[in-house]
C-alpha positions as CSV (number, residue, x, y, z in Angstrom):
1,X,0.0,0.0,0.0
2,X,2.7,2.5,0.3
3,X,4.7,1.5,-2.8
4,X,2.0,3.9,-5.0
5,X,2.7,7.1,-2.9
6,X,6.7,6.6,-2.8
7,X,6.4,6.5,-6.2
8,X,4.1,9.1,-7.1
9,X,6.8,11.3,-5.0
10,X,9.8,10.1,-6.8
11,X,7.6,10.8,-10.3
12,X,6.9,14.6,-8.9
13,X,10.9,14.6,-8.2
14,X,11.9,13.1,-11.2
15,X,9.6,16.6,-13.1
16,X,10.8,18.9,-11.1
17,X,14.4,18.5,-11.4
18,X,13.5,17.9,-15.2
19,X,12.1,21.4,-15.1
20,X,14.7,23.0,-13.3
21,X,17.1,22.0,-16.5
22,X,14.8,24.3,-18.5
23,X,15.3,27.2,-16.1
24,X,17.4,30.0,-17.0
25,X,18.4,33.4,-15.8
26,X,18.1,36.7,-17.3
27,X,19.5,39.6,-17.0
28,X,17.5,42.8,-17.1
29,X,18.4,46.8,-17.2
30,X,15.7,48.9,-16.9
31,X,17.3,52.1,-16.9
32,X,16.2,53.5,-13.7
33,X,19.4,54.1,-12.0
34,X,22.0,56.1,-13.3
35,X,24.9,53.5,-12.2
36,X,23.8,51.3,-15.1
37,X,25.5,53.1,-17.1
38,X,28.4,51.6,-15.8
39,X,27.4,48.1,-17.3
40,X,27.5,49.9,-21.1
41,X,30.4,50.2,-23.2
42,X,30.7,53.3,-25.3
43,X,31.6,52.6,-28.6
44,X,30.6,55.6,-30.6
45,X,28.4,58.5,-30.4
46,X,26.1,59.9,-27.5
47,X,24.7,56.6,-25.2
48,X,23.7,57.4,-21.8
49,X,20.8,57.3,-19.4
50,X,18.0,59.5,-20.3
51,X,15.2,60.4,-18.0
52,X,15.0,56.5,-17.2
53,X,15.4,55.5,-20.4
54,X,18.9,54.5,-22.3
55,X,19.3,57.7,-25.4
56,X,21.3,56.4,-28.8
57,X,22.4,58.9,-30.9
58,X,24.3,60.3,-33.6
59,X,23.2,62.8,-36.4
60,X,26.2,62.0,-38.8
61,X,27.5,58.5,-37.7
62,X,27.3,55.2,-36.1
63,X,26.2,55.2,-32.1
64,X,26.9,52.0,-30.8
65,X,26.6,50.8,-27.0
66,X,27.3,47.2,-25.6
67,X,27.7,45.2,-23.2
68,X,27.4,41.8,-21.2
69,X,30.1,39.2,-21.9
70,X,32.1,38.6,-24.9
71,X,31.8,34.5,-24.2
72,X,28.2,34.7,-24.2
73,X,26.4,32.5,-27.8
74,X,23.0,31.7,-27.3
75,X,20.4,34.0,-25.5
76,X,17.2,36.4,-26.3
77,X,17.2,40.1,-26.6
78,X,13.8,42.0,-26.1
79,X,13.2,45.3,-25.5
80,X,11.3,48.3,-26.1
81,X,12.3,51.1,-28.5
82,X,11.4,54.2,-29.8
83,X,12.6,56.2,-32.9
84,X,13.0,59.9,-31.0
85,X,14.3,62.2,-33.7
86,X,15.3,61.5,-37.7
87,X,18.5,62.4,-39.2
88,X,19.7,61.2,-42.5
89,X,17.6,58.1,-41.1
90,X,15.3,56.9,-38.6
91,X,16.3,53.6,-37.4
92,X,17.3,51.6,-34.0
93,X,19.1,47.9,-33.9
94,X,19.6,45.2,-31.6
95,X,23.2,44.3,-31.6
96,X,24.2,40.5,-31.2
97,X,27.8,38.4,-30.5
98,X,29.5,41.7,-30.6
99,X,33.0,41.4,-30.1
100,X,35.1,44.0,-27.4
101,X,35.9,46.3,-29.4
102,X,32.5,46.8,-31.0
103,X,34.2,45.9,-35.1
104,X,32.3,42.8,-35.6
105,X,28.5,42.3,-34.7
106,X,25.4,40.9,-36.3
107,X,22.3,43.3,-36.3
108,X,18.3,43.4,-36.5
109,X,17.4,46.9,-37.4
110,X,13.9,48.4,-37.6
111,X,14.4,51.6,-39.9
112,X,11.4,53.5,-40.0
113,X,12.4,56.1,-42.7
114,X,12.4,53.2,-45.3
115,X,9.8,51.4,-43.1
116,X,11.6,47.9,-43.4
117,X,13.4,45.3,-41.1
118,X,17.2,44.6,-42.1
119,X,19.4,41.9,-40.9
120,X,23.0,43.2,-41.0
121,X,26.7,41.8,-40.3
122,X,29.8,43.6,-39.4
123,X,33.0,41.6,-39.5
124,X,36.4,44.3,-38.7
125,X,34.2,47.2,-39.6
126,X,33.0,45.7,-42.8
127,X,29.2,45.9,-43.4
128,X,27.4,43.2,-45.0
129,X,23.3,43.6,-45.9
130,X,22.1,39.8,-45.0
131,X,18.4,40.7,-45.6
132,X,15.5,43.1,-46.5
133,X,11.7,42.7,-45.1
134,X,9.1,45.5,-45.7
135,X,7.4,45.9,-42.3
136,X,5.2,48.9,-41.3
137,X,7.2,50.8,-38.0
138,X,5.7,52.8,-35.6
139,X,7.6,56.4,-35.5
140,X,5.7,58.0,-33.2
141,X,5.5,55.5,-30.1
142,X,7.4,53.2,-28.3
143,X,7.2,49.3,-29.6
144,X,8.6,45.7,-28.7
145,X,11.7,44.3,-30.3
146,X,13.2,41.1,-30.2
147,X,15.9,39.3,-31.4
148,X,16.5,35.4,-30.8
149,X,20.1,34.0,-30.7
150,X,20.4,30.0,-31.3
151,X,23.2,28.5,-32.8
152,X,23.5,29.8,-36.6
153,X,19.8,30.9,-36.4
154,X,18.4,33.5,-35.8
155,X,14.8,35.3,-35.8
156,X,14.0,38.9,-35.3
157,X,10.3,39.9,-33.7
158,X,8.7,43.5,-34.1
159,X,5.4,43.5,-31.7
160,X,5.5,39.4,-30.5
161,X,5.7,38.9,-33.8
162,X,8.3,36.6,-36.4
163,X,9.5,39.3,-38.9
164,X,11.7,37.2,-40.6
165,X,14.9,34.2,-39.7
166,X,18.4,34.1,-41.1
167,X,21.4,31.9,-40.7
168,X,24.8,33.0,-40.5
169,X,28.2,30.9,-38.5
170,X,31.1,33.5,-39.0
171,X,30.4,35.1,-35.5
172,X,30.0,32.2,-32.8
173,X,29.5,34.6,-29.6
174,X,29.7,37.7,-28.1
175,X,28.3,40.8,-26.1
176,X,24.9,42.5,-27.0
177,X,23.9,45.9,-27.4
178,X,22.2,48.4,-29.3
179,X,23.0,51.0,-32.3
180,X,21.2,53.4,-34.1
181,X,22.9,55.4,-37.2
182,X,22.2,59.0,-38.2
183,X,19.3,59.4,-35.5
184,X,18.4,59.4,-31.9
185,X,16.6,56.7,-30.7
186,X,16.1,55.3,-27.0
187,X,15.3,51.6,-25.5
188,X,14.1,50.7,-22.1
189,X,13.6,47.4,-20.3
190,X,16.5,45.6,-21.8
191,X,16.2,42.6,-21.1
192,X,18.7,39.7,-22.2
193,X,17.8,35.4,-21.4
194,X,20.0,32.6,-22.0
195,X,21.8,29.5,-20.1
196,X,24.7,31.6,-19.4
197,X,23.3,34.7,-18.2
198,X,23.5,35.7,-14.8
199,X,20.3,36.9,-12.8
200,X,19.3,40.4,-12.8
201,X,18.9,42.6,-9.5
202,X,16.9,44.3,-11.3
203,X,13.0,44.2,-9.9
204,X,11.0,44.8,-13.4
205,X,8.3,46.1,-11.3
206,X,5.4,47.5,-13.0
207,X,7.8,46.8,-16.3
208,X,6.9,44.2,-19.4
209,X,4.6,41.3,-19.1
210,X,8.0,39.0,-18.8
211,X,8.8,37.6,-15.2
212,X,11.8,38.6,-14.7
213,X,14.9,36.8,-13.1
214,X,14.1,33.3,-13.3
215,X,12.8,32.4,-16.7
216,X,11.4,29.6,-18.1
217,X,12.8,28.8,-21.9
């Protein structure tokens, strides 16, 4: 008679260790404070906290800003973003396996000027166009952007929703950021999941829908 509830135990163990191998951490900067500026490396134009939200910009130029770890390959990006003021274009990007230095870096860019999604590579400053996607961008208000990081595959969101998938192996891993070019445009609630990212002290309190912290894949 007590065979059944020792192993009705050991079958609840057995699925929740099973579930803790799907757990993984993220790490989240919602802008709030102005030491998280600390976490973001500079590598071109203006990028710095801005009335609790993180400012991009350059009217001529590149404005790049990354950071996390440079051994970092698989994780998702999502964040919100909103195109502030046009230049010669209107455009922000998720950055993705960025190297140190900020030369090589893959890219998801929504550029609302041209209103399309492009999928970009930069390998020792070099820029290569992977792909074009028409897409209808909001350039008023703020939106939801995502970019997710698997292997050689990767698929880029606008709103929860697929845009488009590419696959590229010349850049295995890296750090992550965010660049605009020729505009000022800001992101908030940055938020980045994987199996080797650390958890956030960040509280996303009152933030996106996402629990943050502890996330199930």
């Amino acid at each position: 008679m007590k065979i059944k509830p020792i192993l009705t135990i050991l079958g609840f163990s057995l699925l929740f260790f099973a579930s803790l191998s799907t757990i993984s951490d993220a790490l989240l900067w919602d802008f709030n404070s102005k030491a998280q500026e600390a976490d973001w490396k500079v590598i071109s134009g203006v990028c710095e906290i801005d009335k609790d939200t993180y400012k991009i910009s350059d009217q001529a130029g590149e404005a790049l800003a990354i950071a996390g770890e440079s051994n970092w390959t698989d994780y998702t990006i999502a964040c919100k973003a909103r195109l502030t003021q046009p230049g010669g274009f209107n455009n922000i990007a998720i950055a993705f396996r960025a190297s140190d230095d900020g030369g090589s870096e893959y890219m998801f860019m929504l550029e609302g000027g041209r209103q399309q999604a492009e999928w970009w590579k930069k390998v020792g400053g070099t820029y290569t166009s992977i792909k074009v996607d028409p897409l209808k961008i909001d350039t008023q208000g703020w939106f939801s952007f995502k970019v997710v990081v698997k292997g050689q595959t990767f698929e880029g969101y606008y709103e929860d929703k697929l845009i488009s998938a590419i696959e590229d192996k010349e850049l295995k891993k890296g750090k992550v950021g965010a660049r605009i070019y020729g505009c000022t445009s800001h992101i908030d609630d940055f938020d980045v999941n994987g199996p080797d990212i650390p958890s956030s002290p960040v509280e996303a309190v009152g933030k996106l829908s996402t629990t943050w912290g502890k996330i199930k894949n």
